[in-house]
C-alpha positions in Angstrom: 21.5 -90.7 58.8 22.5 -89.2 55.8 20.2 -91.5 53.6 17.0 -90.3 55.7 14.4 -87.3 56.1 12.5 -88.0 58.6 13.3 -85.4 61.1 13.0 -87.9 64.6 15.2 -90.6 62.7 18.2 -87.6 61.5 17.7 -87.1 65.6 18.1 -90.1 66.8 21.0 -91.0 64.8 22.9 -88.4 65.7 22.2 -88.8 68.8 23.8 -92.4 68.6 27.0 -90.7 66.8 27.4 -88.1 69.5 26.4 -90.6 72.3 23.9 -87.5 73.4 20.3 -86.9 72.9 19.7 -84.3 70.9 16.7 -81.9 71.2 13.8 -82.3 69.8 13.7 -78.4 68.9 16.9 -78.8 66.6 16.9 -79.5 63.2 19.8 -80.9 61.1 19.4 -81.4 57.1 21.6 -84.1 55.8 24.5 -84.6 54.9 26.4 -84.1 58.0 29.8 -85.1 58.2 31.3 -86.2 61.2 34.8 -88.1 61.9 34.1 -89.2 65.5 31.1 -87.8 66.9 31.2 -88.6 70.8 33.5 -85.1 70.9 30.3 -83.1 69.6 27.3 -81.3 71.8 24.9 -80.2 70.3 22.4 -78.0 72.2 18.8 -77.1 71.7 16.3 -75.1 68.7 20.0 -75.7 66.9 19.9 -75.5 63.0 22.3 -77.4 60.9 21.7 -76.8 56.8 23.2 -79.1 54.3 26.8 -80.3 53.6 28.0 -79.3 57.3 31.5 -81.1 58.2 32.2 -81.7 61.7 35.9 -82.9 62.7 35.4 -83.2 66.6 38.3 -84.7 67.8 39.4 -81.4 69.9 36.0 -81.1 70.8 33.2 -79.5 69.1 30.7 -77.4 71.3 27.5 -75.8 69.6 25.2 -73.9 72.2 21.4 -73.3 72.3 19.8 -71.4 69.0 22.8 -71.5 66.9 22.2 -71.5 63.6 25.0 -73.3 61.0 24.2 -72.4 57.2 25.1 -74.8 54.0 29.0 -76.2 53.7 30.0 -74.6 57.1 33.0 -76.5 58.7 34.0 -77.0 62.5 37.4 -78.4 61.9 38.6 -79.3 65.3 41.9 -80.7 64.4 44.9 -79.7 62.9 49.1 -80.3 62.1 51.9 -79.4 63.6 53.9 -76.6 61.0 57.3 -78.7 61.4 57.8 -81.4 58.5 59.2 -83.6 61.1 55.7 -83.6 63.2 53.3 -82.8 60.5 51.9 -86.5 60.6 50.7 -85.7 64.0 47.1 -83.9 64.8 46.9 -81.2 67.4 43.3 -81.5 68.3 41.7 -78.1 70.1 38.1 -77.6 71.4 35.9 -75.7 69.1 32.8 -73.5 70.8 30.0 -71.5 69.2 28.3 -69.9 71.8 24.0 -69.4 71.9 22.6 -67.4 69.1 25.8 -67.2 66.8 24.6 -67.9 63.4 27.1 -68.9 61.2 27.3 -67.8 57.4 27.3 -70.6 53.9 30.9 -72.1 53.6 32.3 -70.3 56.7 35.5 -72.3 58.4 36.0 -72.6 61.9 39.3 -73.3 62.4 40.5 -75.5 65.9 40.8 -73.8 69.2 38.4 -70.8 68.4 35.1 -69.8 70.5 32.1 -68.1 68.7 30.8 -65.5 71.0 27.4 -65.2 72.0 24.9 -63.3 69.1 28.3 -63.6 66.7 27.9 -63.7 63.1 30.5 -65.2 60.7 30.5 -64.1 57.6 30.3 -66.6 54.3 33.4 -68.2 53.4 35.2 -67.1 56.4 38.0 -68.8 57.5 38.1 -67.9 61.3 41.2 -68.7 63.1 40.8 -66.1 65.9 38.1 -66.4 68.5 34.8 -64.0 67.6 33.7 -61.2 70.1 30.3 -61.5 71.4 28.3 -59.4 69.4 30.5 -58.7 66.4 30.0 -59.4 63.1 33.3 -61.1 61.1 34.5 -61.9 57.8 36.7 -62.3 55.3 39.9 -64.7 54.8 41.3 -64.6 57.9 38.6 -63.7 59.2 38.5 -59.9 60.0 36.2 -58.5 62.8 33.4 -55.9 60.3 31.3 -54.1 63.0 29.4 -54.6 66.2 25.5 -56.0 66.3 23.6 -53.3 68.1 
């Protein structure tokens, strides 16, 4: 996938990594990273820029119109704090919910939810979930003001 441009064969690979179709309406420019892949869903008219890195293991969700900018990372996954544990992954869903669009280099961090029309920032690192409607940034990620 990563060796191609041609739109329908980008598609249908991912679709084979994700064991899903994906829409014809979405658009993913290579690379895209991806550790598993059957624990993403992609939905439709979904742009995803360059150098994306998707580590689904908790469970990746990206809704309808969502719009993922160069570098951005859904990281899924994650280690216990304790040395004793820390070899361990505690995996937790991620979900960006329709219309979010989410800024260059911005970090998703495991267990958080995108709300609906959300903007994140570049080069956030969000480890809080996003209010619908509200605009975020920063490292961690700090809510900035409401979309009207």
């Amino acid at each position: 996938m990563n060796n191609s441009s041609n739109p329908e064969e980008i598609r249908s690979i991912l679709g084979q990594i994700t064991e899903s179709e994906i829409d014809a309406s979405t658009a993913v420019f290579p690379p895209l990273y991806i550790n598993y892949g059957k624990n993403t869903k992609i939905g439709k008219n979904v742009f995803i820029n360059f150098g994306c890195t998707f580590l689904d293991l908790g469970g990746i969700t990206i809704e309808d119109n969502v719009l993922l900018a160069p570098g951005v990372k859904l990281l899924s996954e994650s280690h216990p704090l304790s040395p004793e544990d820390r070899q361990s992954l505690v995996p937790k869903p991620i979900h960006v919910k329709r219309n979010a669009w989410i800024g260059a280099n911005a970090t998703i961090l495991q267990g958080v939810t995108v709300g609906e029309n959300a903007v994140v920032a570049a080069g956030a690192v969000v480890s809080k979930d996003v209010p619908a409607n509200a605009v975020v940034s920063g490292i961690p990620a700090k809510f900035i003001k409401s979309i009207e």
